[in-house]
C-alpha positions in Angstrom: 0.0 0.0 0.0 1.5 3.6 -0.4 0.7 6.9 1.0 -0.3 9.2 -1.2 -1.3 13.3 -1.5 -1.5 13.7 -5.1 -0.6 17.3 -6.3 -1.5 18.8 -2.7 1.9 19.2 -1.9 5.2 21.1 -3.8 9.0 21.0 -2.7 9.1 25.1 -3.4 12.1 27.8 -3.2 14.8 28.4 -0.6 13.1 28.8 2.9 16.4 30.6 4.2 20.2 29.7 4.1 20.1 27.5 7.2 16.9 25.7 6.3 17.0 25.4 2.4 13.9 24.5 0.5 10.7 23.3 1.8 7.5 21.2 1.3 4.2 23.7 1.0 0.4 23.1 0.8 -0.8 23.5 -2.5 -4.5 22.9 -1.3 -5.8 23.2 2.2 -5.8 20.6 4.4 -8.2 19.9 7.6 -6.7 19.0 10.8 -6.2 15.1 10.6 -5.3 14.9 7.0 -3.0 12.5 5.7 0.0 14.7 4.2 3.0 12.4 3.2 5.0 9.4 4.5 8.7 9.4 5.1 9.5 6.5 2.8 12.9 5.0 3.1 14.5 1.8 4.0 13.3 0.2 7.0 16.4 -0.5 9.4 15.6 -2.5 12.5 19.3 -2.4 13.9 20.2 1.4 15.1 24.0 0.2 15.7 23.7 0.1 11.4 21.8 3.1 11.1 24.1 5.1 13.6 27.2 4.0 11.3 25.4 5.0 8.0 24.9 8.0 9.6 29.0 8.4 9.9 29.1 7.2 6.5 27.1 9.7 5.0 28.9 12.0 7.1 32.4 11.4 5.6 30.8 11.2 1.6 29.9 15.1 2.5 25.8 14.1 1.8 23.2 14.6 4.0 21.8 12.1 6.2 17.4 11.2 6.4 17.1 9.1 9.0 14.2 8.9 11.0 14.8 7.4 14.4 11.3 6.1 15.9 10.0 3.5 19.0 7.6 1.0 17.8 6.1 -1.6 20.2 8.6 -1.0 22.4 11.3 -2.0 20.0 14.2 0.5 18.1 13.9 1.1 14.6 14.7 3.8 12.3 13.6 4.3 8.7 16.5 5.4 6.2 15.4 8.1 3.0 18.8 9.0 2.8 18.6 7.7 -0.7 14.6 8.1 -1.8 15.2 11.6 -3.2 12.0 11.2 -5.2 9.4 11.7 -2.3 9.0 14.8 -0.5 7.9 13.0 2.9 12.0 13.6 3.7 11.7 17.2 2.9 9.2 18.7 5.6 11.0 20.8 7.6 11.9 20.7 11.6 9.7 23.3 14.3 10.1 22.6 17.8 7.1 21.5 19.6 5.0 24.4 20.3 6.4 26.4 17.9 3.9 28.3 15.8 5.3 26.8 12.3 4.7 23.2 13.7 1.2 22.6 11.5 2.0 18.5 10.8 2.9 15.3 13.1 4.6 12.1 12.4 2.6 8.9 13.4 3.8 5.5 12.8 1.2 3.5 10.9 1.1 0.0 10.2 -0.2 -1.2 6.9 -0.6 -5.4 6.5 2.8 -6.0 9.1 4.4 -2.8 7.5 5.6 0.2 9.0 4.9 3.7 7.5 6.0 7.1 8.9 3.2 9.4 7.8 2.7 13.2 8.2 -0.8 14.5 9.3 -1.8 17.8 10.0 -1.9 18.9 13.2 -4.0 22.0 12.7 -5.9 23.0 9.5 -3.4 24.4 6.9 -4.0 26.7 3.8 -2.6 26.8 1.3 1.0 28.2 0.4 1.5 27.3 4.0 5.2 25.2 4.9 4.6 22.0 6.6 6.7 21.4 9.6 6.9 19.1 12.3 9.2 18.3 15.4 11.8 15.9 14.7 12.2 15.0 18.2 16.0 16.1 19.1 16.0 19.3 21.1 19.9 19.8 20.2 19.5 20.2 16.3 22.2 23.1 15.4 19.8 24.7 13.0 17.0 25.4 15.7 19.5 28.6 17.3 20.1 29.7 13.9 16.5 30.0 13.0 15.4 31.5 16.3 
């Protein structure tokens, strides 16, 4: 099964220098809509994701990987690579932050897991979708401020 918001969503210009581009509303969405899922490879050891991490790291590329509890068990789902679905591309805001409009929820699908975005608030459209990653220490979050 895959997620999908068919032409409701558009990776648009630069954000700002620290953030780089973002993921926008092209329609409006209700509170509770499905937005996009984080697709990627699903990675049930975090000792492997932690040293792709490092290896992505010393290629000089950017790193998408999505580090998330499920039933009590570590997993983490890898789009380091999947550069043709936008899910990746939502932006970080702090919780509480008055940019924070979606939420990640783990949803399982036939005994597979999907990351999906849902709005946490109604959105209009042109709006940035944003949710909280979940690390408090991410260097970009005092550069935004």
């Amino acid at each position: 099964m895959e997620f999908r918001a068919k032409k409701r969503i558009k990776l648009s210009k630069t954000v700002n220098d620290v953030i780089g581009e973002g993921v926008f509303a092209t329609k409006p969405f209700k509170k509770g809509d499905f937005l996009l899922e984080y697709k990627g490879d699903l990675i049930t050891r975090v000792k492997h994701a932690r040293q792709l991490e490092k290896e992505y790291e010393k290629e000089g590329q950017g790193s998408f990987i999505y580090f998330f509890k499920y039933r009590d068990k570590s997993c983490c789902t890898d789009a380091t690579n999947d550069i043709f679905h936008e899910g990746r591309m939502i932006n970080d805001a702090e919780n509480g932050d008055a940019k924070q409009y979606c939420v990640m929820k783990i949803v399982e699908v036939n005994q597979t897991l999907h990351l999906c975005t849902f709005a946490d608030r109604d959105i209009a459209i042109g709006e940035e979708l944003r949710y909280d990653y979940g690390v408090p220490t991410l260097p970009w979050r005092k550069a935004t401020q």
